[in-house]
One Martini backbone bead per residue (centre of mass of N, CA, C, O) as a GRO file, in nm:
protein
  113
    1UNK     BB    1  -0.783   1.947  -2.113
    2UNK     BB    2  -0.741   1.773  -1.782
    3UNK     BB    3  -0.701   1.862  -1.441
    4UNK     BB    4  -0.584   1.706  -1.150
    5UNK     BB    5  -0.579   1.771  -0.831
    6UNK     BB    6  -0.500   1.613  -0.593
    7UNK     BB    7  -0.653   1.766  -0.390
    8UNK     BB    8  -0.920   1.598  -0.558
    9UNK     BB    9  -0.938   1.332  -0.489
   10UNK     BB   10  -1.075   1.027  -0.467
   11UNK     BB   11  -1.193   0.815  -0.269
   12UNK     BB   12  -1.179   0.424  -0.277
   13UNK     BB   13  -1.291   0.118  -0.336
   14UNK     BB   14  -1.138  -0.195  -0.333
   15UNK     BB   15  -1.174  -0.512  -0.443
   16UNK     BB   16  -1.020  -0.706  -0.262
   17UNK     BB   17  -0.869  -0.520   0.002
   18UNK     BB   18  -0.605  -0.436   0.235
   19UNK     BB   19  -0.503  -0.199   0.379
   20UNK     BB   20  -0.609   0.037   0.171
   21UNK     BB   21  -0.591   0.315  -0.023
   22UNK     BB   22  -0.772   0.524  -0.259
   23UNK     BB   23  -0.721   0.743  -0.552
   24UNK     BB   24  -0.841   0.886  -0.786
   25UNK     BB   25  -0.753   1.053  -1.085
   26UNK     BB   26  -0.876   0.889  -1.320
   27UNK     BB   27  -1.161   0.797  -1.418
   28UNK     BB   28  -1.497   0.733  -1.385
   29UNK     BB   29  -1.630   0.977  -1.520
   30UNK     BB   30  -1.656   1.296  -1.602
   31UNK     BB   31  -1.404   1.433  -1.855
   32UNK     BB   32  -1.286   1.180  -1.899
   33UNK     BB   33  -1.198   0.862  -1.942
   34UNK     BB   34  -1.294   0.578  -2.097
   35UNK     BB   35  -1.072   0.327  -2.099
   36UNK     BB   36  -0.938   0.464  -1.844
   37UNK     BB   37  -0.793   0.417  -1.488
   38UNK     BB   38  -0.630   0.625  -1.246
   39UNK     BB   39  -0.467   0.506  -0.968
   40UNK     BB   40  -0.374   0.528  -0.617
   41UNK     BB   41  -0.210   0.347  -0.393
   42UNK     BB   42  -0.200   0.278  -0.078
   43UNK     BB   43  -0.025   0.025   0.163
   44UNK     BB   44  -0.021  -0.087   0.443
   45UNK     BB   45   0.154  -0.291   0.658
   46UNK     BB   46   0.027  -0.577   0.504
   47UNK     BB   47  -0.099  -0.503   0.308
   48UNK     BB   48  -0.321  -0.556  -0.006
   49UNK     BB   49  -0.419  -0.793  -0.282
   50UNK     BB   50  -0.615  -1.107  -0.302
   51UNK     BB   51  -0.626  -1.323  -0.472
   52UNK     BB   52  -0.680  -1.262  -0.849
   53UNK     BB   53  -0.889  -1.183  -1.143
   54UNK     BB   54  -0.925  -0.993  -1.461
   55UNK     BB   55  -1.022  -0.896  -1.759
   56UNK     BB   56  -0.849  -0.680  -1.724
   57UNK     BB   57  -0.589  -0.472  -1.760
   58UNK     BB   58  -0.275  -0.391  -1.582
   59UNK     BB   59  -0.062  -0.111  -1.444
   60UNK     BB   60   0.229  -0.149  -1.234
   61UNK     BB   61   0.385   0.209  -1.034
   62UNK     BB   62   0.627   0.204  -0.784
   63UNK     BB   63   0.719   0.466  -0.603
   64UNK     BB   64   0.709   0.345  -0.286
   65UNK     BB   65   0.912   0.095  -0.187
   66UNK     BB   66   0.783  -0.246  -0.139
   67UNK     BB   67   0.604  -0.509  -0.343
   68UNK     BB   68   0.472  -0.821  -0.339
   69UNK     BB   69   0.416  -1.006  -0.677
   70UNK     BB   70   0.187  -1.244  -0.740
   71UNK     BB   71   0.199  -1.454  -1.041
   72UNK     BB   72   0.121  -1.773  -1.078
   73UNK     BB   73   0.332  -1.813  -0.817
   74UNK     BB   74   0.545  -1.575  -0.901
   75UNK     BB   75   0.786  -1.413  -0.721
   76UNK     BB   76   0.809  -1.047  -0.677
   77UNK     BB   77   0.997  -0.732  -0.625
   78UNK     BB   78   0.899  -0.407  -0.603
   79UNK     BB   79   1.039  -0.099  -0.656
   80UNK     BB   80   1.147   0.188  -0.742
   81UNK     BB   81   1.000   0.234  -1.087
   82UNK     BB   82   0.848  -0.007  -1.093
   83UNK     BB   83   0.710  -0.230  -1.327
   84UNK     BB   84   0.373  -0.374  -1.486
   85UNK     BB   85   0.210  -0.649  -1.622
   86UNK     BB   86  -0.148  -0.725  -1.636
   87UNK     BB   87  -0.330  -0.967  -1.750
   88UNK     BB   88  -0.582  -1.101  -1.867
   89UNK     BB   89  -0.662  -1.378  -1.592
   90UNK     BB   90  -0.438  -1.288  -1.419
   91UNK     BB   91  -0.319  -1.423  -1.085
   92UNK     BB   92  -0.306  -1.173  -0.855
   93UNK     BB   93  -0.063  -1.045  -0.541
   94UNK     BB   94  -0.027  -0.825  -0.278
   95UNK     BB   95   0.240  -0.737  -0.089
   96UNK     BB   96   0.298  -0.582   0.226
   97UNK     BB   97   0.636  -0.656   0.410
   98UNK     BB   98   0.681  -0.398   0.542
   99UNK     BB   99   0.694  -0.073   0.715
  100UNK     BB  100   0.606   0.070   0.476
  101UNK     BB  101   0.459   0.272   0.258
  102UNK     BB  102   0.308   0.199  -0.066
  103UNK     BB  103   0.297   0.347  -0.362
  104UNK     BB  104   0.077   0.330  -0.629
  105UNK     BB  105   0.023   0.325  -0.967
  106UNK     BB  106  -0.304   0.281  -1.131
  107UNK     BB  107  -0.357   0.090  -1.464
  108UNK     BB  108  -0.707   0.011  -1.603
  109UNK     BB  109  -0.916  -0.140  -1.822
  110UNK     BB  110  -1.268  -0.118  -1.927
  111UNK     BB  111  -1.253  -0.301  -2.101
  112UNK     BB  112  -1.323  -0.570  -2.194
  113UNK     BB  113  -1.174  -0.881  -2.367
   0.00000   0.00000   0.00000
């Protein structure tokens, strides 16, 4: 087993993401999980993440706010609890268009597809 205390998580610069924070949970470090990284991403008011796409897989848990989810050209919008999947090479597009910080959990897959 291995603890992760908040306040030791590391800050994190994510490509193509604008005016957001994130924060590494788990992954891609020693003694961590080696398929998969967990990290936590604030959003601030108007920021987002692409247009783009990745080879791996990715699951986004809003934890607080609403965040305007674009995919392949359809919008949704994630609030509290909710959750979604992104496949690989699927395009797509985050804005937080509220005035609130919007907090995600991101878990995405370190293997090629």
């Amino acid at each position: 087993m291995d603890i992760k205390r908040f306040a030791d998580a590391k800050p994190y610069e994510a490509r193509n993401h604008r005016d957001v924070r994130g924060l590494r949970l788990f992954g891609a470090e020693a003694g961590g999980p080696t398929n998969f990284v967990v990290g936590m991403s604030h959003f601030l008011p108007g920021g987002g993440a692409g247009p783009d796409a990745s080879p791996t897989e990715k699951v986004y848990v809003v934890l607080t706010g609403q965040l305007t989810l674009i995919v392949d050209g359809k919008e949704s919008v994630l609030g509290p609890n909710d959750s979604c999947f992104i496949g690989p090479n699927e395009t797509r597009e985050i804005i937080n268009r509220g005035n609130d910080v919007v907090t995600m959990l991101v878990v995405f897959n370190t293997l090629k597809a």
